[in-house]
N, C-alpha and C positions, 0 to 999 in steps of 0.2 A: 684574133689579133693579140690581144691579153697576153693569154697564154702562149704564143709562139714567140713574141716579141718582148711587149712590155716587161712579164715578169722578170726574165732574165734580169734586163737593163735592171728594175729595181732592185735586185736579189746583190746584184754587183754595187751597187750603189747602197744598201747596206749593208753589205760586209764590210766594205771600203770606210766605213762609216764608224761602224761598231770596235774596226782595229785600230782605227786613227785616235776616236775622240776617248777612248778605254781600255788603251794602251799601258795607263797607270796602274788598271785595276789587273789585265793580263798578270805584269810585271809584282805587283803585290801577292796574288794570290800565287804564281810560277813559285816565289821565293818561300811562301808558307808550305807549299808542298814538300818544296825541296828539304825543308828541316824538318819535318815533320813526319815525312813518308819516303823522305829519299827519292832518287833516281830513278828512274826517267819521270821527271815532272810531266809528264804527257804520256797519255794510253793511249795506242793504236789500237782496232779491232777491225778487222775484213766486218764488211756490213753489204748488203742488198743493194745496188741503188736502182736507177730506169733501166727498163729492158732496153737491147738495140733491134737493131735492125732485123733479127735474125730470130725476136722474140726471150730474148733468154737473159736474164739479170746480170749487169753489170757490176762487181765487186768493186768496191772501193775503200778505203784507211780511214775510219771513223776516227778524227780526233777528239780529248774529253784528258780532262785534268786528271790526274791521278786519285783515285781515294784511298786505294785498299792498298796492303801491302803484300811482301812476296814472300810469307809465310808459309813455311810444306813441314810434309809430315816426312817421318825419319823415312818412308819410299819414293820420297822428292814429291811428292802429291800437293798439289795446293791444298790451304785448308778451307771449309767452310765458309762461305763469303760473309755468313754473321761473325765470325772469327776475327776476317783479316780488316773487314771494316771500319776504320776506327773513329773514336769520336770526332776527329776533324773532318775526316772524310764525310763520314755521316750526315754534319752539318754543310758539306758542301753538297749535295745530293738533296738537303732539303730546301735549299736555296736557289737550284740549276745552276749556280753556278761553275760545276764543273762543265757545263754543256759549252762555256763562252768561246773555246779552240773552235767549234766547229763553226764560227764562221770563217774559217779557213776551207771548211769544204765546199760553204756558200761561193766563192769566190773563186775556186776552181773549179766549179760547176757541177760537184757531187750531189748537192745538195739545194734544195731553196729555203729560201724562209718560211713561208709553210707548205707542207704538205703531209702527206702521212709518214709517223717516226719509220728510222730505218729500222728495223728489226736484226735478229740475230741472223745467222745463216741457218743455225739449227731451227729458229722458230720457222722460218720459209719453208724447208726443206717438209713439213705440214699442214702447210696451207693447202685448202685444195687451189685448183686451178681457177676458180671464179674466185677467189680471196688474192693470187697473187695476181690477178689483174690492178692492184694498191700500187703494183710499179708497173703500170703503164706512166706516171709520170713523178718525175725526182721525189726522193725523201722529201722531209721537211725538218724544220729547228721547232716548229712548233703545227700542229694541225687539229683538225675538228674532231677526233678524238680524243686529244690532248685537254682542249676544251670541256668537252663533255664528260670527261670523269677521270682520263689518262689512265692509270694502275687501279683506280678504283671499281672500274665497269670491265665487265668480262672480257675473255679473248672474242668471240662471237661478235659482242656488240663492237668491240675495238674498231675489229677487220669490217664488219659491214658499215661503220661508219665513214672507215677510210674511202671505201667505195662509192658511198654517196659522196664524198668531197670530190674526186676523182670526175664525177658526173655533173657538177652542177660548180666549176672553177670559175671565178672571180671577181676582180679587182674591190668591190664592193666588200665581197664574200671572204679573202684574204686579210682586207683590213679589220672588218670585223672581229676574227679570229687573232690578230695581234691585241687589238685592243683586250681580247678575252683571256689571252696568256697572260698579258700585263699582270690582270686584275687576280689571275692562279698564283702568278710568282709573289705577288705581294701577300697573297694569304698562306703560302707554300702547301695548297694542297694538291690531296691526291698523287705527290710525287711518289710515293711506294705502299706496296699491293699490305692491305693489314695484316700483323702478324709476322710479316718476312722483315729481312733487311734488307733485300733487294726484290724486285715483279716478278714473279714465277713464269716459267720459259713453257711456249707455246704444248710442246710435244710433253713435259711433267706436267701442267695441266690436264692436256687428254687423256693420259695416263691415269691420273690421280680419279677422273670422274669416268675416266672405264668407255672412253671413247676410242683408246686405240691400247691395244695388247702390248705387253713387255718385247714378244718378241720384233713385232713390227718396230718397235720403240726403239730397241738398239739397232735398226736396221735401217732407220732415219738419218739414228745420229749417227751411223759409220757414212752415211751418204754427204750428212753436211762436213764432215771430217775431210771426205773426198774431193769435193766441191774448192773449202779451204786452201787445200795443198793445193790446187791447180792454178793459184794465186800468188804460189813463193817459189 
């Protein structure tokens, strides 16, 4: 019942909530990007969301405030994301607050207020299929592995923690996990993996630790590349 009904309604009821009563802060933070980083004050990214009917992951337009800029190299290449990160951006990513767009996704139903993060396309595209059972149900703004360590605890524990949330959903268990982001955002940890400027992506991790070969590696990521396009 929770889960079929209740959550939604609450998911809609704070979004509705979050854009009404911090509308001020949108509109502050919109304006600081804009001078700061320029154009488009808002980042889109195709991201994962619940599987449908048919099994197979539904794509949708991750919103999230701007941090980094559109710096490339003289073969149009973007550069390094410790490059283009800047220090405003930086401190908005230690804050989440570039996360606060996405309750536009809550709200259109992309998304809920907790469940497991939505991940990249390319991280998906090597999961096995016991780990992308994580969308059998919507993202989340925040979830119990967000809790538990977020960037700080491994791909492995991430994904299997996501699955124990997926198995043992709510109302109790939901709230808990808000109150427990609270207390993360107030400390700003664990927002990013040590060492990087941003969380190192599923498929460079496996790589890095020799769990999947170079070649299979770019044959992933021509798949999430494929995947993408089928989207635009």
């Amino acid at each position: 019942m929770y889960q079929k009904y209740i959550k939604r309604l609450l998911d809609i009821l704070c979004s509705l909530a979050a854009l009404t009563f911090f509308c001020w802060l949108y509109a502050a933070i919109a304006i600081l990007v804009r001078v700061k980083l320029g154009s488009p004050v808002i980042f889109t990214q195709v991201r994962p969301g619940m599987k449908d009917k048919l099994g197979k992951e539904k794509l949708f337009k991750l919103y999230k405030f701007r941090t980094m800029t559109d710096e490339k190299d003289e073969n149009g290449n973007f550069l390094s994301d410790e490059v283009r990160l800047t220090k405003f951006g930086s401190w908005l990513r230690s804050t989440s607050l570039d996360e606060l767009p996405e309750a536009i996704n809550i709200l259109k139903g992309d998304m809920s207020v907790i469940g497991p993060r939505p991940q990249l396309v390319r991280d998906m595209v090597f999961m096995s299929e016991e780990q992308r059972k994580r969308h059998n149900v919507k993202p989340g703004l925040s979830g119990l592995a967000q809790v538990r360590g977020r960037n700080a605890i491994s791909w492995e524990d991430k994904l299997k923690t996501d699955l124990e949330y997926i198995n043992h959903i709510s109302f109790f268990g939901d709230i808990k996990i808000v109150f427990e982001t609270i207390a993360k955002f107030l400390k700003r940890a664990d927002i990013t993996q040590e060492g990087m400027a941003t969380a190192e992506d599923f498929g460079d991790y496996l790589v890095r630790v020799g769990k999947v070969s170079t070649t299979e590696y770019k044959s992933k990521q021509q798949e999430a590349i494929s995947i993408i396009g089928e989207t635009k």
